[in-house]
Structures are given as C-alpha cells and as structure tokens.
C-alpha positions in Angstrom: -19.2 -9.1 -5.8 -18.2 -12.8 -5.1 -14.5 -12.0 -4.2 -10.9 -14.3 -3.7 -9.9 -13.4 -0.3 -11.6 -12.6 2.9 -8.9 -9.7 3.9 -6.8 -8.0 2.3 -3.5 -5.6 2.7 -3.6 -2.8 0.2 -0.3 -1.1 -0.1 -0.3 2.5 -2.3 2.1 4.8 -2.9 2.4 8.2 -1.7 3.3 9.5 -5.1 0.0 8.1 -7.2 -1.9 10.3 -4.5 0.0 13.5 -6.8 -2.5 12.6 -9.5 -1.7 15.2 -12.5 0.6 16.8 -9.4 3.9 17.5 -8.8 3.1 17.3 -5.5 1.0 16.8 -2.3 -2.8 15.3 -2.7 -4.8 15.7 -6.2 -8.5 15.3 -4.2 -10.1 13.7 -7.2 -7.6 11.0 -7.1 -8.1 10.8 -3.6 -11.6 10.2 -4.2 -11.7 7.9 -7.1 -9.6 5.6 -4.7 -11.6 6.0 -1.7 -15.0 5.0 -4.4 -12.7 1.9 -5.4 -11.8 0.8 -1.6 -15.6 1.3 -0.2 -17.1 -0.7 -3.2 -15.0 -3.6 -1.8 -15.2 -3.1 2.3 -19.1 -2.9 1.6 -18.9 -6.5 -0.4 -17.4 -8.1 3.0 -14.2 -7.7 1.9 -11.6 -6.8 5.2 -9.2 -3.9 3.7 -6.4 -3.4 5.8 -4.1 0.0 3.9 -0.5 0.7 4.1 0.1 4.2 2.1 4.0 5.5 1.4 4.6 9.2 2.1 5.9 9.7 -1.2 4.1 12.9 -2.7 5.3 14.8 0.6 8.7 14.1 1.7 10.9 10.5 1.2 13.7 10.2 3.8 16.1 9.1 1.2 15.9 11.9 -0.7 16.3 13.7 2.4 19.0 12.1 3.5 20.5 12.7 -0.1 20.2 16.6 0.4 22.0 16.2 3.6 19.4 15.8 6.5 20.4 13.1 9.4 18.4 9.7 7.5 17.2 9.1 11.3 14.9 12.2 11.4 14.6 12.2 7.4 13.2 8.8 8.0 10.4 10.3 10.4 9.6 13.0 8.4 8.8 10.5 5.7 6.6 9.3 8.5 4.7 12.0 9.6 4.0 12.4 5.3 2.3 8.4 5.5 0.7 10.3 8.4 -1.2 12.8 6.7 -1.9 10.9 3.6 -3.3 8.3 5.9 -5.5 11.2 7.6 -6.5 12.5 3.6 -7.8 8.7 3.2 -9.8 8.1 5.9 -11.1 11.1 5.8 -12.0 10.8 2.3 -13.7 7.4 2.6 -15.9 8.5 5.5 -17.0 11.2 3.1 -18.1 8.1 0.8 -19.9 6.6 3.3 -17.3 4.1 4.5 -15.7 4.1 7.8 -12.3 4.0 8.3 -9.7 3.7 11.6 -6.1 5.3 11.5 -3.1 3.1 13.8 -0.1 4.8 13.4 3.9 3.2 14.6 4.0 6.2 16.7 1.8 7.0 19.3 0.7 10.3 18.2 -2.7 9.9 20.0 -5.6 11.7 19.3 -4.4 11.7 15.6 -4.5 8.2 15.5 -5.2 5.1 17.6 -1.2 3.9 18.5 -1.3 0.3 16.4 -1.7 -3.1 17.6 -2.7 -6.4 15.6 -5.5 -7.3 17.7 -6.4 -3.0 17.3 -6.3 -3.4 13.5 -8.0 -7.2 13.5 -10.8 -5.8 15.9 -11.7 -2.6 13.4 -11.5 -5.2 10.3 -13.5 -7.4 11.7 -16.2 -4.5 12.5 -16.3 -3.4 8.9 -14.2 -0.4 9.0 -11.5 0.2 6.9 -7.7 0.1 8.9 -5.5 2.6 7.7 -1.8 1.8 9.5 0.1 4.7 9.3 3.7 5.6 10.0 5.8 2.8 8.7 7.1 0.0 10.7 7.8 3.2 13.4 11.3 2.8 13.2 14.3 4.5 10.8 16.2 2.7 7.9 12.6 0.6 6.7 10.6 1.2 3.6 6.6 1.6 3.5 6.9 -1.4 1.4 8.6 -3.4 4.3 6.0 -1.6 6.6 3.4 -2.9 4.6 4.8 -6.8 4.7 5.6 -6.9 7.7 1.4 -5.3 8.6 0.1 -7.6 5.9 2.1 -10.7 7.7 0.7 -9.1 11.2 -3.5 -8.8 10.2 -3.2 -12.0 8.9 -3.7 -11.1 5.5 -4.6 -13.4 2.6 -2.9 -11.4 -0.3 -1.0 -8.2 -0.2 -2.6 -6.0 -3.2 0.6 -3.8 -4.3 -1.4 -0.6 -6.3 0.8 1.3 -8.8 0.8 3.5 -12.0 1.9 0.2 -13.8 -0.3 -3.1 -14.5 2.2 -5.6 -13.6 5.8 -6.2 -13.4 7.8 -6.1 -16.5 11.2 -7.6 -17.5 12.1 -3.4 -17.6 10.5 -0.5 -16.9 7.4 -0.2 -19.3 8.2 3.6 -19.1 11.5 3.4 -20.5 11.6 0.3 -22.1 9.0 -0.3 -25.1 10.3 -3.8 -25.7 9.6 -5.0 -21.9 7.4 -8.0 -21.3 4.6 -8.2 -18.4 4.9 -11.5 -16.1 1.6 -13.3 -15.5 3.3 -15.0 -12.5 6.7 -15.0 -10.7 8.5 -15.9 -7.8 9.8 -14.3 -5.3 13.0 -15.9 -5.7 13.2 -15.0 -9.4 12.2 -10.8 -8.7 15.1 -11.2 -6.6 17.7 -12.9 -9.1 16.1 -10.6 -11.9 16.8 -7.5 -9.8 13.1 -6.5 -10.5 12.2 -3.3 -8.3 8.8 -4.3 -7.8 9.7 -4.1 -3.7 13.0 -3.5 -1.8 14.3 -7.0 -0.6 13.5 -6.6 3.3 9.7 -6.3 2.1 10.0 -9.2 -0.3 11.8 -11.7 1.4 9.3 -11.1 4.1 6.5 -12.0 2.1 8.6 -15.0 1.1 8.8 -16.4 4.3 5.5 -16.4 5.7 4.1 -17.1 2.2 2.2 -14.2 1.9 1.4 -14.1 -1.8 1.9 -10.1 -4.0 0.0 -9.3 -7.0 1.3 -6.0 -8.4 -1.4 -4.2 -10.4 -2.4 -0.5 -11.8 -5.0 0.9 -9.3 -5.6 4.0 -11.5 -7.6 2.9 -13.3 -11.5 2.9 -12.1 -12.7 -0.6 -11.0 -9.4 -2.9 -10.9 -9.5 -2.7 -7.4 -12.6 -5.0 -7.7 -10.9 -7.0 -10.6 -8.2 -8.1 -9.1 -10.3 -9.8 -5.7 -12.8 -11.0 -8.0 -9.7 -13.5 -9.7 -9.7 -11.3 -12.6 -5.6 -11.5 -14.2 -5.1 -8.3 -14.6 -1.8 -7.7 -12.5 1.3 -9.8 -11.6 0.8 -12.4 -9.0 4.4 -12.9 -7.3 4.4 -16.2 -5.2 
C-alpha cells in the first residue's frame, strides 16, 4: 500500500461501535475495524485513535436527564475508556499491537498520556489508542481528538462515520442533499454543517491540520482514503 501520510489521527464514534445495536459493542464491528486499522499500521502507516463514548453513556444526554454535566462528563469518559480497552484488545487479537493513554491517570488500565508517550509507541509500530477525552468536563471527543491529532503531530485527521462525506443536509433526512468534494473550514462553519462542534474545528483551523470526513463501515475505505482515493470530504 503506497499511502498519503506518514501518521495519522483516526477519530471514531462511540455509536458506529453499536453495529446493528442499540447499544454497547457489536464484536463483529469491532473486528471488521480492528482488520481495517492493522492493514494500515502494518503498511508503515502511524495510527494514532481518538474513540467517543457514544454507544455507552454521552454526558449531554446525561446532563439532559438531570445528572451534574461535571461528573456526566466523566462518565462519558470512563465509556471512551472501555471502548478504547474493546479496541486494543481487539487489534492484538489481529495480530497488531496497540497502547491505551488515557486523560486520566487510571494506571494499570492505561498508560496516563503524554505526546512524547504516544509519539514513542507510534514510532515503535503500535497502534496509540488515547482514551478519555481532553480529561477535562464541558469538551467533546471531537475536540479531544483535534486537539491529540494537533499534539502527535498528525498529518491528517481521518474523521470515520456512518456517512461518506459531508452533505449540504443530512443524507438521512434529506434525499435532495449534495456531498462536498472539498470545503473549508471557514465555510462548515458559516453553513452550520455538524460535521464537528466548533472548538474541534476551529482547532484544526489554526494549526492547519487538514479533516477528511468519510464512511469507515464499509470494508477497505480505511485504506482508500490514505492511498488518495476521493472517497470522503476533505475539509481544509
């Protein structure tokens, strides 16, 4: 595989981990990513991961139902937590190894993060899976994600959804919405687009690290989209 960038921040959401679910882990999801993330590791690709805590618990939901958004916030958390420990766990079952850093320090369940940490395990071939946020309240995984992406020194964050790109609407709802090749950052923000919350994007606006939004469900675009292949969004 002669791939685009040396290393690489792969951001996933908690709630593509459901699979066919309503909830929690679907294992055969969780496998057919961890087939998808070893292919590339092994081409010499680094793969740094940033995964939301979705399919388990989302502080703002929590907060909606009436918990204190401080400790809903860390219970959202401890769920990027245990989907990060499902991860690893399934891609040294593959054959690949992987390293969990969490925000926290929630030693021995995973190595407490720091850059040169994360840098060190990338640079040794293993997989860095960087758990727990930014490790503080009121921030999104997705802003976790920028700001760890920014940190490793990432060439391209790699946003994986259910979706293939971003569209002028939700392709869901909308059957009249148009897929961007290319946008700005500047232009998601004036078009309201949710593709990240604002902290995230503006973020990777100002240390011009570059987003391409793509559907990692399906087998093999994982590959696709390092080999150059156009088969997401590239926000710039």
């Amino acid at each position: 595989m002669r791939t685009k960038y040396n290393r690489v921040l792969l951001k996933l959401s908690g709630e593509s981990l459901m699979g066919e679910q309503h909830y929690g882990i679907d294992p055969m999801r969780l496998g057919e990513y961890a087939r998808q993330i070893k292919e590339v590791a092994q081409s010499g690709v680094q793969v740094a991961i940033v995964i939301g805590g979705g399919n388990i618990f989302r502080g703002m939901q929590g907060a909606a139902k009436g918990f204190d958004r401080v400790k809903g916030d860390q219970m959202g958390m401890l769920a990027t937590v245990i989907n990060s420990l499902a991860l690893s766990s399934a891609l040294e079952a593959a054959g690949q190894k992987a390293r969990v850093f969490t925000a926290l320090n929630m030693y021995p369940v995973g190595e407490y993060y720091s850059k040169w940490k994360a840098i060190e395990a990338l640079a040794a071939g293993e997989v860095a899976i960087l758990a727990g946020g930014t490790g503080n309240p009121f921030f999104t995984t997705d802003t976790g994600a920028a700001l760890r992406g920014v940190e490793v020194e990432a060439d391209v964050m790699l946003k994986g959804t259910r979706v293939d790109g971003i569209y002028t609407a939700d392709p869901e709802k909308d059957p009249t919405a148009t897929k961007f090749s290319e946008i700005t950052y500047d232009e998601v923000y004036t078009r309201g687009l949710k593709v990240m919350d604002l902290t995230a994007t503006a973020l990777c606006k100002e240390n011009h690290l570059p987003i391409i939004v793509f559907d990692m469900d399906t087998p093999g675009n994982l590959g696709k989209v390092l080999e150059g292949e156009a088969i997401g969004t590239l926000v710039y």
